[in-house]
C-alpha positions as a LaTeX table, in Angstrom:
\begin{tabular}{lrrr}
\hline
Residue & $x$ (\AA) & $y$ (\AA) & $z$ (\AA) \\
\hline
Unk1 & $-44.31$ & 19.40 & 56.59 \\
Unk2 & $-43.76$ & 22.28 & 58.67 \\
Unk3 & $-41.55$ & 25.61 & 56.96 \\
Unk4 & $-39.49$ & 28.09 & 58.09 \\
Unk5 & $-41.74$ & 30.55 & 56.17 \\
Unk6 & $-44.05$ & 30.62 & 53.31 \\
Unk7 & $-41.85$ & 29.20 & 50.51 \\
Unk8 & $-38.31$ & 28.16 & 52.76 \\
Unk9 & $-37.47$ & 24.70 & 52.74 \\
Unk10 & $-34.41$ & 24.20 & 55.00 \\
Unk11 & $-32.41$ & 21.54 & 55.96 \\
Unk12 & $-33.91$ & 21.36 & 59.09 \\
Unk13 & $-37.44$ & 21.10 & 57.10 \\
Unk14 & $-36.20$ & 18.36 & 55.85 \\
Unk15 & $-35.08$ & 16.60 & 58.70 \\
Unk16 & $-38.80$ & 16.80 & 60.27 \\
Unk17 & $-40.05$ & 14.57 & 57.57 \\
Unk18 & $-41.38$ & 11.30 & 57.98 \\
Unk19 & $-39.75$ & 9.17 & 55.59 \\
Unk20 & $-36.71$ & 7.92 & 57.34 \\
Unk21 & $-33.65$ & 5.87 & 55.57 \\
Unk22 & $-31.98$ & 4.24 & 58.81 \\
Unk23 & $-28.44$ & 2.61 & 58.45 \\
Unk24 & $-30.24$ & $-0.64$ & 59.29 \\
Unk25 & $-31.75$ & $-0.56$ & 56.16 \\
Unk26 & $-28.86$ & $-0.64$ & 53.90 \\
Unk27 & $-28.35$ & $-4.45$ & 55.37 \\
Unk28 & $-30.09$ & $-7.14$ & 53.26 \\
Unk29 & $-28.26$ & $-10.61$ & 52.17 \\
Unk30 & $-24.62$ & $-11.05$ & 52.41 \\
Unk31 & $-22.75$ & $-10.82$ & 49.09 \\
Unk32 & $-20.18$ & $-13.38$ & 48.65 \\
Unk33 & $-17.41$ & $-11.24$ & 50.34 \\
Unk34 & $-19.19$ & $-11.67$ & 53.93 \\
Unk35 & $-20.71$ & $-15.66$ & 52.76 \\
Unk36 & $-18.81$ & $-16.83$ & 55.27 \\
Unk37 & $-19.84$ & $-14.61$ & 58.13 \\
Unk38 & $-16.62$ & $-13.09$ & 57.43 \\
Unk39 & $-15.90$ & $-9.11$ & 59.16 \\
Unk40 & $-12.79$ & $-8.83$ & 58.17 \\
Unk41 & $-12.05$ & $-6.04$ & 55.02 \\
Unk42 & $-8.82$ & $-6.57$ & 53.75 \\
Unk43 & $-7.48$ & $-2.87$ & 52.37 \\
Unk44 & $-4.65$ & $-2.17$ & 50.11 \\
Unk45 & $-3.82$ & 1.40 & 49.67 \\
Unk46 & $-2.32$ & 2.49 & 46.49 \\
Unk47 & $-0.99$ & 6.12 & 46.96 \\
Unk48 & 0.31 & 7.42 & 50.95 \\
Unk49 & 0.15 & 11.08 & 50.11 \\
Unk50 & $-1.99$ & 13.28 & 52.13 \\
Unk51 & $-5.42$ & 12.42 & 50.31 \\
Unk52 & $-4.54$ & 8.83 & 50.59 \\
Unk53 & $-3.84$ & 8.89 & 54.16 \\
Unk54 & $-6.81$ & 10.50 & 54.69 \\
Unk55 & $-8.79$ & 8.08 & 52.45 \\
Unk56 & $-7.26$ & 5.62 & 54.29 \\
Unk57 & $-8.42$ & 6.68 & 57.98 \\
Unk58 & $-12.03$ & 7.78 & 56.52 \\
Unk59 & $-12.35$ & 3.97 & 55.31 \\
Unk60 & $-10.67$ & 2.44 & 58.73 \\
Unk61 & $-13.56$ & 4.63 & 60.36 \\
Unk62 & $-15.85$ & 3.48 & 58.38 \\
Unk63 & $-14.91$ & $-0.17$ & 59.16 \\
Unk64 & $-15.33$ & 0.49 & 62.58 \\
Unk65 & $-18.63$ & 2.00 & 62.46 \\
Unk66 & $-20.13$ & $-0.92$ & 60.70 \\
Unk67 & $-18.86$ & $-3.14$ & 63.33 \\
Unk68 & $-15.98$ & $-4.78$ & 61.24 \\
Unk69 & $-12.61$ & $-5.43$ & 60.96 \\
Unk70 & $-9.65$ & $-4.44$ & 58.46 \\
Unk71 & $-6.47$ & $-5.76$ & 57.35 \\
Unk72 & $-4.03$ & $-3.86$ & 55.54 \\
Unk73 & $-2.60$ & $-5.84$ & 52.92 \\
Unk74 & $-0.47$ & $-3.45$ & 50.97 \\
Unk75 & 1.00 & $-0.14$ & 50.65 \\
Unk76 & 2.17 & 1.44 & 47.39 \\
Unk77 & 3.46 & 4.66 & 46.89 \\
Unk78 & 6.30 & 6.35 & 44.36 \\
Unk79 & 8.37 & 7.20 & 46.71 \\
Unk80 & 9.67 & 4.93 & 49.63 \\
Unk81 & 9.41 & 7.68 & 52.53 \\
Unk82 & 5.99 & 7.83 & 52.23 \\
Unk83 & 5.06 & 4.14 & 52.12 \\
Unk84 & 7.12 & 3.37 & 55.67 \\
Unk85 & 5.29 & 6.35 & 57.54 \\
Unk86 & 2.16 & 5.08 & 56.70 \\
Unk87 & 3.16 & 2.03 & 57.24 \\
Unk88 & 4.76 & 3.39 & 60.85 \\
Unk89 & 1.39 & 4.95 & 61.74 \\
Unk90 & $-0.90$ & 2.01 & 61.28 \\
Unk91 & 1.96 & $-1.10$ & 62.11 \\
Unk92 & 2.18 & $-2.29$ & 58.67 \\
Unk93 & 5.08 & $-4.85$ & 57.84 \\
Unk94 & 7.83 & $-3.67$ & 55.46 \\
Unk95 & 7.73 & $-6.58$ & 53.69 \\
Unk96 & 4.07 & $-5.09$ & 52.53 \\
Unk97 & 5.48 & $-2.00$ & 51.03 \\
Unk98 & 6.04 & $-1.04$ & 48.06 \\
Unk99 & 7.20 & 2.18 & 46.50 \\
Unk100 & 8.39 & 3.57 & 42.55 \\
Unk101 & 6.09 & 3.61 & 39.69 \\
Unk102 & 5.33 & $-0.08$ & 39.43 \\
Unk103 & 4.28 & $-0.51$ & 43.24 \\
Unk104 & 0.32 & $-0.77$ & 42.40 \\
Unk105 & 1.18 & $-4.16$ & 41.11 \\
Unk106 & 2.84 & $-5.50$ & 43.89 \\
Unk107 & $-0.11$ & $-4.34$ & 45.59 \\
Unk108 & $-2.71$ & $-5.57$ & 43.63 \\
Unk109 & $-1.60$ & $-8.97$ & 43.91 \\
Unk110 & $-1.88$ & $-9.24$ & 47.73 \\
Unk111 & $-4.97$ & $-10.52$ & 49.41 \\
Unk112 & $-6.64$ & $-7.11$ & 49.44 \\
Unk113 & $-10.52$ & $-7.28$ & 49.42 \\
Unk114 & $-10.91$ & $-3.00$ & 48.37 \\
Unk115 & $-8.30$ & $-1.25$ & 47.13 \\
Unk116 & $-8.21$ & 2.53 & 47.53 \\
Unk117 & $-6.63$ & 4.44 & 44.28 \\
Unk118 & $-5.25$ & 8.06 & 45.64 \\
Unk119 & $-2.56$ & 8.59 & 43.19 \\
Unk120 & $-2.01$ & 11.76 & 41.19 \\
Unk121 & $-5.02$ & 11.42 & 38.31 \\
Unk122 & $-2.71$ & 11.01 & 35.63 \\
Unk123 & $-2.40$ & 7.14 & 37.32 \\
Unk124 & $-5.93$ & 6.66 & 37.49 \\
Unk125 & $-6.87$ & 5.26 & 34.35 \\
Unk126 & $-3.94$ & 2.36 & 34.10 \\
Unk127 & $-4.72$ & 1.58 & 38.04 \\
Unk128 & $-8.25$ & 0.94 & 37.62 \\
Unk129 & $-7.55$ & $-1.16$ & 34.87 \\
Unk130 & $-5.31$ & $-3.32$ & 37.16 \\
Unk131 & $-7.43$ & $-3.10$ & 40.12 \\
Unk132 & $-10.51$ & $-4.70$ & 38.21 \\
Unk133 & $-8.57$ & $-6.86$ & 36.11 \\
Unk134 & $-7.47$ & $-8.07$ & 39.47 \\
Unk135 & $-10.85$ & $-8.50$ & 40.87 \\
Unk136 & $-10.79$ & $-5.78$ & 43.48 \\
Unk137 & $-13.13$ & $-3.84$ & 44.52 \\
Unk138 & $-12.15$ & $-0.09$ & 44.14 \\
Unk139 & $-12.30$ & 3.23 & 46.33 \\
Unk140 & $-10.68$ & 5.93 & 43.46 \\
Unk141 & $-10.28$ & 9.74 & 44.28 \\
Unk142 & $-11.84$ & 11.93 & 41.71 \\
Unk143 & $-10.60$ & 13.48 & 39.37 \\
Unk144 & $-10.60$ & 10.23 & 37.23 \\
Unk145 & $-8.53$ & 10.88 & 34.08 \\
Unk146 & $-6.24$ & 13.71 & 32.62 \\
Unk147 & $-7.33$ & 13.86 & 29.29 \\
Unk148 & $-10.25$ & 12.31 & 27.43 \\
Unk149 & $-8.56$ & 8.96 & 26.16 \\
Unk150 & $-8.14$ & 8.39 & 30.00 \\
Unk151 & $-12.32$ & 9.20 & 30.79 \\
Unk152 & $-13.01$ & 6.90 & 28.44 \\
Unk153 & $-10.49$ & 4.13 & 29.38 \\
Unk154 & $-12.69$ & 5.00 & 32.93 \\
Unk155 & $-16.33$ & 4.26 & 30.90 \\
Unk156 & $-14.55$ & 0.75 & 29.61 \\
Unk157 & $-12.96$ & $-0.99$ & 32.54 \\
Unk158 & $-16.19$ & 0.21 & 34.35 \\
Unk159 & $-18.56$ & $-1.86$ & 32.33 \\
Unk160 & $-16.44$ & $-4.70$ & 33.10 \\
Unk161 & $-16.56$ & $-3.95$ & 36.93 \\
Unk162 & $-20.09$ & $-3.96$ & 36.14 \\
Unk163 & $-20.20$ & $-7.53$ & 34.72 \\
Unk164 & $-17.77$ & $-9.22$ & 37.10 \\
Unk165 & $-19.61$ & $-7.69$ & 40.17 \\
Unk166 & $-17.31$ & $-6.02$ & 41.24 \\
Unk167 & $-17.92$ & $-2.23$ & 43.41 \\
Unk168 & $-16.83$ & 1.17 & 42.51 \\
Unk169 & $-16.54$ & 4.76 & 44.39 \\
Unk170 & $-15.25$ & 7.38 & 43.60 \\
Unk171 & $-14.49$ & 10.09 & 46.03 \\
Unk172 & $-17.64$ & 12.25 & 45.58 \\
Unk173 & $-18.24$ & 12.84 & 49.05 \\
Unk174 & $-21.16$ & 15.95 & 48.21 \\
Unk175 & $-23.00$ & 12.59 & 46.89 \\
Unk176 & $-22.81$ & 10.75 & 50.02 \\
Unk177 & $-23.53$ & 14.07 & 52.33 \\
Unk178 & $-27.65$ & 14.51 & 53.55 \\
Unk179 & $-27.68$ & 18.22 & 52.54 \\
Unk180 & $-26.96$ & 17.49 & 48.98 \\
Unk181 & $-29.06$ & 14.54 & 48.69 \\
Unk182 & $-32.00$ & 15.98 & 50.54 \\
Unk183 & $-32.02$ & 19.04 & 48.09 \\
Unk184 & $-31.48$ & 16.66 & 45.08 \\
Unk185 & $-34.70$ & 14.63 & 46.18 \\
Unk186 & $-36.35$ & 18.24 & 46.85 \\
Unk187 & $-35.73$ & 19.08 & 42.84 \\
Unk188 & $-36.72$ & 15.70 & 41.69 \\
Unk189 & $-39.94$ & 16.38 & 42.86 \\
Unk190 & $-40.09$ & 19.55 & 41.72 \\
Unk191 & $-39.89$ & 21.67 & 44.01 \\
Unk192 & $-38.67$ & 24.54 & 41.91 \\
Unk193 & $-39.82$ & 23.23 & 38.37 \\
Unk194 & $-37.45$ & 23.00 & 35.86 \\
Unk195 & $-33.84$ & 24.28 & 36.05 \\
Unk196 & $-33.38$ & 26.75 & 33.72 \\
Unk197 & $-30.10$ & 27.89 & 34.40 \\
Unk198 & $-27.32$ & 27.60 & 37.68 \\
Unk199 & $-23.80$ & 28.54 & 38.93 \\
Unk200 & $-20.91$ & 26.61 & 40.62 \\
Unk201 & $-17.79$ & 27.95 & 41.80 \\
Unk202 & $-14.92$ & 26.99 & 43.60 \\
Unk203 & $-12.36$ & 29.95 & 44.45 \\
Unk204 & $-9.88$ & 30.65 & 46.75 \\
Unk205 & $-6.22$ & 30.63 & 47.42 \\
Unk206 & $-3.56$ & 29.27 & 45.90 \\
Unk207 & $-2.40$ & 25.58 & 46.41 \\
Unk208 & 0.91 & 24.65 & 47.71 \\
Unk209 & 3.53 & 24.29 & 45.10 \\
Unk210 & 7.36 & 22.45 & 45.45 \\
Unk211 & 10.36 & 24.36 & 43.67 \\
Unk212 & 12.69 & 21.89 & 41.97 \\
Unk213 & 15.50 & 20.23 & 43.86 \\
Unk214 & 19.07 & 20.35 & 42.44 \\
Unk215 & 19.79 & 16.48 & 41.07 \\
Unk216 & 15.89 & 15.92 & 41.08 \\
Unk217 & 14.97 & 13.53 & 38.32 \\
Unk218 & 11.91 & 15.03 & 36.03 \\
Unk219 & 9.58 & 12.12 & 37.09 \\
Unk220 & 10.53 & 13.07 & 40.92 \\
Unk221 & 9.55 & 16.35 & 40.60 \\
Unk222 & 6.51 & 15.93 & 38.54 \\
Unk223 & 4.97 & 13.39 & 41.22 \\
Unk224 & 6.16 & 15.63 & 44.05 \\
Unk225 & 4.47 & 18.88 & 42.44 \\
Unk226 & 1.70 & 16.85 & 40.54 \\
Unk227 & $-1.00$ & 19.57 & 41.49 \\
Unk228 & 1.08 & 22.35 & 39.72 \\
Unk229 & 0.87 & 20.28 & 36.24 \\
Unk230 & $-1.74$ & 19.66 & 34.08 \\
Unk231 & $-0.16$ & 16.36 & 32.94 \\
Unk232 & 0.01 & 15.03 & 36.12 \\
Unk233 & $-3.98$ & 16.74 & 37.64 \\
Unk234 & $-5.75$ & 17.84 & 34.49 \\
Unk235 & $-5.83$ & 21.58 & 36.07 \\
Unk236 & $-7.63$ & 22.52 & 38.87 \\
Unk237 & $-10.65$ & 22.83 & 37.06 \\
Unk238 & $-10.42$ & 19.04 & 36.54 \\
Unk239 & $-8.80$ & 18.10 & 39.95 \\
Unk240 & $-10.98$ & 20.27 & 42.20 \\
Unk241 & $-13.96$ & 22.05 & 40.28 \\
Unk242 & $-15.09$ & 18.25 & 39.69 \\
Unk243 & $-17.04$ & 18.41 & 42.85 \\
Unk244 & $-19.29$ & 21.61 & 41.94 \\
Unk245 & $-19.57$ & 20.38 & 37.80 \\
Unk246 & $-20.62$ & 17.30 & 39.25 \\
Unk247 & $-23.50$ & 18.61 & 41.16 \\
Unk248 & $-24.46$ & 20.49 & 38.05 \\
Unk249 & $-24.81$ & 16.76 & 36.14 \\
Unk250 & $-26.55$ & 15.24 & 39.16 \\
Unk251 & $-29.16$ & 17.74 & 39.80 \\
Unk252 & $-30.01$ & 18.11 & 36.24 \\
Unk253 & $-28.85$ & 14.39 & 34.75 \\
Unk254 & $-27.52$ & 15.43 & 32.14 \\
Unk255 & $-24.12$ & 16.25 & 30.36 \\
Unk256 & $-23.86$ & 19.52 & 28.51 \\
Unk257 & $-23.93$ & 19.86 & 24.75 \\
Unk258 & $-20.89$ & 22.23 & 24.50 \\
Unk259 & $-19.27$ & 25.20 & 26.20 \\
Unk260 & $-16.97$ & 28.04 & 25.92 \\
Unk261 & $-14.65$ & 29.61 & 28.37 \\
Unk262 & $-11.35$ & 31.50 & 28.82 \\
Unk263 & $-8.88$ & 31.45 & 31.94 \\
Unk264 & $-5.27$ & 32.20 & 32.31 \\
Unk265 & $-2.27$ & 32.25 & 34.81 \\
Unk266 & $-1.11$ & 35.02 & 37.08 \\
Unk267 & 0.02 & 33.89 & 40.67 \\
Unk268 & 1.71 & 30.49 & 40.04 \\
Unk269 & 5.19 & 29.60 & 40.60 \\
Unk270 & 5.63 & 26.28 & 38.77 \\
Unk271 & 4.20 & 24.03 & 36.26 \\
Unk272 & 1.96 & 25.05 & 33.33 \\
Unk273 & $-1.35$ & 25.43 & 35.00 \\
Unk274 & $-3.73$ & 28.28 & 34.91 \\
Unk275 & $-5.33$ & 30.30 & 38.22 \\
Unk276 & $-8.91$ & 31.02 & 36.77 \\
Unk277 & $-11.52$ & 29.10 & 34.54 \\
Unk278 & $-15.35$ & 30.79 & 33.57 \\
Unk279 & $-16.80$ & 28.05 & 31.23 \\
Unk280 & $-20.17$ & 28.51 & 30.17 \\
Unk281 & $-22.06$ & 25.27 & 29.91 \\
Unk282 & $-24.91$ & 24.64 & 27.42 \\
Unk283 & $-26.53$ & 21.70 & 28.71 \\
Unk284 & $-29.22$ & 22.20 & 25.34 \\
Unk285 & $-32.87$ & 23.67 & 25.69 \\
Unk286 & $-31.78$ & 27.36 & 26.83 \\
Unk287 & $-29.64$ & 25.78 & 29.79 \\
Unk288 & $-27.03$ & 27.07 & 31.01 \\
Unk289 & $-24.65$ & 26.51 & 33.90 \\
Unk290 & $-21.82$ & 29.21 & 34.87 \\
Unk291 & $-18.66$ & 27.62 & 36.19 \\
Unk292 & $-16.01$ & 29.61 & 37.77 \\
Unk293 & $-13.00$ & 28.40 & 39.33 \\
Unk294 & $-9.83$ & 30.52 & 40.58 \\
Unk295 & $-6.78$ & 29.63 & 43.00 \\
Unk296 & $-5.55$ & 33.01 & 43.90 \\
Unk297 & $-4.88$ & 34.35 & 47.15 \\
Unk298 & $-6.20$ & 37.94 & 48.38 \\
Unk299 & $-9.77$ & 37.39 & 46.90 \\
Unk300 & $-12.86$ & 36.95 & 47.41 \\
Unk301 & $-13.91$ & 33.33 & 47.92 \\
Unk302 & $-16.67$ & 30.85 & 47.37 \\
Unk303 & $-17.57$ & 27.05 & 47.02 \\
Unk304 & $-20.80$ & 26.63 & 46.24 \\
Unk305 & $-23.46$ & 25.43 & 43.87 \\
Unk306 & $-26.95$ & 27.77 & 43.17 \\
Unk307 & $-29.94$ & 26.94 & 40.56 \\
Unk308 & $-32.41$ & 28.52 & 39.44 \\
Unk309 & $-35.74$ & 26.84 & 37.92 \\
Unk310 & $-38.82$ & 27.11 & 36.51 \\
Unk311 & $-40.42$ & 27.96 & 40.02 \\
Unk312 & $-38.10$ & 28.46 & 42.58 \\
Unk313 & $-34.39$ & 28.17 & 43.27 \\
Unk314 & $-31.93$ & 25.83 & 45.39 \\
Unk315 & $-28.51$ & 25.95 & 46.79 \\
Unk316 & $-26.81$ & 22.74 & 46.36 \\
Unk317 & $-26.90$ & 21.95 & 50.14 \\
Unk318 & $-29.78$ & 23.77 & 50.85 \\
Unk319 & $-31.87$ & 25.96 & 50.75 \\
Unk320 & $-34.76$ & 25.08 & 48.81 \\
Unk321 & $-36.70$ & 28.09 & 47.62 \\
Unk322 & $-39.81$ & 26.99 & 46.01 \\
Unk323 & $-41.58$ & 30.27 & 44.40 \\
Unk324 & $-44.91$ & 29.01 & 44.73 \\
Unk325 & $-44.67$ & 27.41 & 48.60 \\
Unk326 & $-44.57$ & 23.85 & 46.86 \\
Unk327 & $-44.35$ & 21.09 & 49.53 \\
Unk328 & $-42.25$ & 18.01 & 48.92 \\
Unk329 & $-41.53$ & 15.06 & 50.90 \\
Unk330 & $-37.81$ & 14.05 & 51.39 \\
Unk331 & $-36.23$ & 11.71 & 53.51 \\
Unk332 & $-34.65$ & 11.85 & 56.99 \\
Unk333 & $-31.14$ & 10.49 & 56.11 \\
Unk334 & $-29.37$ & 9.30 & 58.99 \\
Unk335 & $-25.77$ & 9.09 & 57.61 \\
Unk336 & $-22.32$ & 9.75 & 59.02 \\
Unk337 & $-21.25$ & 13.65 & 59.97 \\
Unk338 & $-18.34$ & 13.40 & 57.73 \\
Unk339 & $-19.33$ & 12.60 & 53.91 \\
Unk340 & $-15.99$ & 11.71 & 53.49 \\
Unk341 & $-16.30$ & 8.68 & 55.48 \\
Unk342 & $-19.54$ & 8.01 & 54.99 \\
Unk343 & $-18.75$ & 7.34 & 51.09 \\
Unk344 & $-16.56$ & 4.44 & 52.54 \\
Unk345 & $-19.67$ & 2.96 & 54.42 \\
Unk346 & $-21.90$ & 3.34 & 51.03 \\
Unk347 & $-18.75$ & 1.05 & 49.65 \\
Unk348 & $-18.87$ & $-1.30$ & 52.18 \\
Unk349 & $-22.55$ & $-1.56$ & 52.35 \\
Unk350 & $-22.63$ & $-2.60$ & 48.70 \\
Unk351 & $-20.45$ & $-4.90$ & 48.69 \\
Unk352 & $-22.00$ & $-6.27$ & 51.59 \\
Unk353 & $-25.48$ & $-6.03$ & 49.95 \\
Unk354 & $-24.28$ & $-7.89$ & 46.46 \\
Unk355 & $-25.36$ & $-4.33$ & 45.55 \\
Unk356 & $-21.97$ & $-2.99$ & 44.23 \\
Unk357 & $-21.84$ & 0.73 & 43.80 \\
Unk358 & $-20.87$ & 1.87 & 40.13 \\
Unk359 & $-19.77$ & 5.35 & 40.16 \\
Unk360 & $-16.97$ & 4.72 & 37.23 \\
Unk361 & $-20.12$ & 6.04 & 34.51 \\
Unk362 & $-20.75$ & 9.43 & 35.66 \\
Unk363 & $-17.51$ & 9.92 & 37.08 \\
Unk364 & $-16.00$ & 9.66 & 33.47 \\
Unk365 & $-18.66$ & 12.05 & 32.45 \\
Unk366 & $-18.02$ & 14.81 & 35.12 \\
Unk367 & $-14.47$ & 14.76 & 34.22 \\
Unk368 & $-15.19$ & 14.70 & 30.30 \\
Unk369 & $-17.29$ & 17.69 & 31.59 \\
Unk370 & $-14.52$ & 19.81 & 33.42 \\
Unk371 & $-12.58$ & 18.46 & 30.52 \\
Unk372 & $-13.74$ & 20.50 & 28.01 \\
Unk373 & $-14.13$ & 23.49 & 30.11 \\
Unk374 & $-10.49$ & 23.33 & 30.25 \\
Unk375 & $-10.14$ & 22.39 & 26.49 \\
Unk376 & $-11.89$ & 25.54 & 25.42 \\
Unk377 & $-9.85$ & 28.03 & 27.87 \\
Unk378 & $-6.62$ & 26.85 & 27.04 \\
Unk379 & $-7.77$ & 26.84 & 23.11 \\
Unk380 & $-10.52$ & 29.83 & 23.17 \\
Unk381 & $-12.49$ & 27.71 & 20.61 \\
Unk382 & $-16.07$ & 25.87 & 21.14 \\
Unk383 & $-15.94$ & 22.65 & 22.45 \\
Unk384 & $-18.83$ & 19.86 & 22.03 \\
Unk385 & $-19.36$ & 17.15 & 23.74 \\
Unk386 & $-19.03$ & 14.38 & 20.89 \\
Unk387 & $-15.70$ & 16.03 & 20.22 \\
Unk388 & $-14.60$ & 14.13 & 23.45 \\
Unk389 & $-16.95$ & 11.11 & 23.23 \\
Unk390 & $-17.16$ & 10.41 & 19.00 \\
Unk391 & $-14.86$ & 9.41 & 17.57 \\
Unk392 & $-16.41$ & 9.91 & 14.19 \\
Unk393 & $-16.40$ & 13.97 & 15.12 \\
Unk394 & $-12.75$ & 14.09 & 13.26 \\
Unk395 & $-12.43$ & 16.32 & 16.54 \\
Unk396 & $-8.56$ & 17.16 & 17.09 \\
Unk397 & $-9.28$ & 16.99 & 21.07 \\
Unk398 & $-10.78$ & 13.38 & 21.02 \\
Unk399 & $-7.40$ & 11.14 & 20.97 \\
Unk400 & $-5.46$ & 14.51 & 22.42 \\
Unk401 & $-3.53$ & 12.81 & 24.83 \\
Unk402 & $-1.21$ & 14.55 & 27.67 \\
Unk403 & 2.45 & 13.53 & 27.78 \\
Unk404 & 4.36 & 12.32 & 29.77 \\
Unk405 & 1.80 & 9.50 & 30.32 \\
Unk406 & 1.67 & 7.17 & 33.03 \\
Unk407 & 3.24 & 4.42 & 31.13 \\
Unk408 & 6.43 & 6.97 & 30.84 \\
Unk409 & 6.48 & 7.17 & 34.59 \\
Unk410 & 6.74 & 3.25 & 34.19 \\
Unk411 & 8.95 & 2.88 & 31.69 \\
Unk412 & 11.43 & 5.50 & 33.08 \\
Unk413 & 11.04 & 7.93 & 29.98 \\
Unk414 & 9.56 & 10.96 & 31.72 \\
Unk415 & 10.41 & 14.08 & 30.18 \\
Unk416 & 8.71 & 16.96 & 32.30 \\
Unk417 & 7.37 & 20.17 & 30.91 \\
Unk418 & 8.91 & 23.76 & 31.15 \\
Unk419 & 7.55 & 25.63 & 34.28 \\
Unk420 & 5.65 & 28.57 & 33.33 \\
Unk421 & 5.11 & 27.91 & 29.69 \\
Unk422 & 1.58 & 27.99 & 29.23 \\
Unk423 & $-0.81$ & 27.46 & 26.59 \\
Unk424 & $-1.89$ & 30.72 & 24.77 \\
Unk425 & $-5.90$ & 30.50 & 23.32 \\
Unk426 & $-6.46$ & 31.06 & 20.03 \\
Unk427 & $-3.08$ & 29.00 & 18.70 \\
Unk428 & $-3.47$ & 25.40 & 18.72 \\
Unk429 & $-5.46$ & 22.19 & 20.39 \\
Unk430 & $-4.37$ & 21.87 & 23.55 \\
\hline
\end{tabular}
């Protein structure tokens, strides 16, 4: 294979190698979804916000670039606005809409073949269990749980998608994107030995934020300002800094052992979430992976992933630096220009294969991940990784569940937090 320079392997070095995965090899048997000769997806989409419009289109794209069909079967949303201007922008019927806190259920029992699960996270958990229970196959934005009792809920109903067939995806897209999975064949080859150590950071501005109506119930304004609570998003370290904690698992396929870290709150307006995370990550044998997170406006910004190993170093898209000029053979990837539809046609695929995708396992372990990064910043106290995932730790974090819960939202008993009270380190679990 031809490099840039001596020890450079680019991207585009990677594109001019010879083993080629083509789209047309992703199409073996028909599962029993397409026995029939049947081209038709049937969608339900649970959640109309922003992300779940836009998981929506990405998946309607992708249905068109495998030559298909879809069908909307149901939209579900908390609030009723929502559902009728999605269901204005893609002709939906009325009487397939469904809006307040029980609305998944009405759309889990229509036809739908995939459902898509773009709720707030706090949802996720008790949705998933519905969707599979239902025998759907599921598209589910990450972050998957709130709290650990919810990433574990995640592990369970996902061995049971597992035994009843049934597909899972979570909204990875850097997963599903040729950059990322060209440099994470580059490192399984080793191409810069063994990593030894690694940063990932996402920071930059803030988020937008929604002050409280006058008359607006606390479940309203939870669910309408969801990314300002940690209740209702886990934090952003959870809801956002998934994607680069995730690539840290992948490329080194792993979990860490423990961590420590610190953050705190500045900038933000409402809620009880903090603007900056550093969590150090000890992933056991002298690793260790720097994480570093921050929404505040007016500084420096980056969103990235960097490793260094044994013999060379990589970016998490690229560049791969091998020390020694190492050559490695990865694969031309010929896959969609937008990752986030071209995790829709990995769905679709495998479902079409009778290959169904299971993401649900090291989704809950990326969130258990960020999880206790956030854990030990809002506490200031060591966190482990069996305090999360043992129960016979005694751990005071491992049934530490957030509240108001999704069930409250259900059972109309929501009772929202105080903006800008915020947990102090050093004082109790939290």
């Amino acid at each position: 294979m031809n490099q840039r320079s001596d020890t450079n392997l680019t991207r585009r070095d990677f594109l001019k190698t010879s083993a080629v995965a083509s789209s047309a090899a992703f199409w073996p048997a028909a599962s029993a979804l397409f026995a029939a000769g049947q081209e038709k997806i049937r969608l339900a989409l649970i959640g109309c916000g922003g992300r779940g419009n836009g998981a929506l289109k990405d998946c309607l794209q992708a249905v068109s670039s495998l030559g298909m069909t879809a069908e909307i079967t149901a939209l579900a949303d908390f609030f009723k606005d929502r559902v009728l201007k999605t269901a204005q922008e893609h002709q939906v019927p009325q009487d397939r809409c469904f809006d307040g806190p029980l609305a998944y259920q009405k759309a889990l029992a229509s036809e739908a073949d995939v459902v898509l699960l773009v709720t707030p996270p706090i949802f996720r958990p008790r949705h998933f269990e519905a969707a599979i229970a239902a025998g759907k196959h599921v598209f589910m934005e990450k972050p998957v749980a709130v709290d650990a009792p919810g990433a574990r809920k995640i592990l369970e109903v996902g061995q049971t998608a597992v035994s009843k067939g049934l597909a899972v995806c979570v909204g990875a897209q850097r997963r599903h994107q040729a950059s990322y999975l060209q440099t994470k064949a580059a490192i399984d080859q080793g191409a810069i030995g063994t990593i030894l150590s690694g940063q990932v950071w996402w920071c930059m501005g803030h988020l937008w934020f929604n002050k409280r109506l006058p008359g607006e119930s606390d479940a309203d304004y939870m669910v309408r300002n969801w990314v300002s609570f940690t209740e209702m998003s886990g934090d952003h370290i959870v809801e956002q800094h998934f994607h680069n904690i995730d690539v840290a698992n992948w490329f080194l396929g792993k979990t860490p052992k423990q961590c420590v870290g610190f953050g705190g709150r500045a900038r933000r307006k409402t809620g009880n979430q903090f603007d900056f995370f550093s969590v150090d990550f000890d992933y056991g044998g002298g690793i260790h992976i720097h994480s570093m997170c921050r929404q505040v406006d007016s500084c420096y910004n980056r969103v990235a992933e960097f490793f260094t190993g044994t013999q060379g170093t990589a970016a998490g898209s690229g560049p791969v630096n091998p020390s020694d000029g190492k050559r490695v053979s990865v694969p031309e990837l010929q896959l969609h220009e937008n990752p986030y539809v071209q995790e829709h046609i990995d769905l679709l695929k495998s479902i079409r294969d009778g290959k169904p995708l299971q993401d649900a396992q090291w989704a809950a372990e990326t969130n258990l991940t960020a999880l206790m990064g956030r854990i030990s910043a809002y506490t200031g106290q060591l966190v482990r990784w069996q305090d999360l995932t043992d129960p016979q730790s005694k751990s005071p974090w491992y049934n530490l569940t957030l509240s108001p819960t999704a069930e409250d939202f259900e059972k109309g008993t929501v009772k929202a937090p105080a903006d800008d009270v915020i947990p102090i380190p050093g004082t109790e679990p939290a």
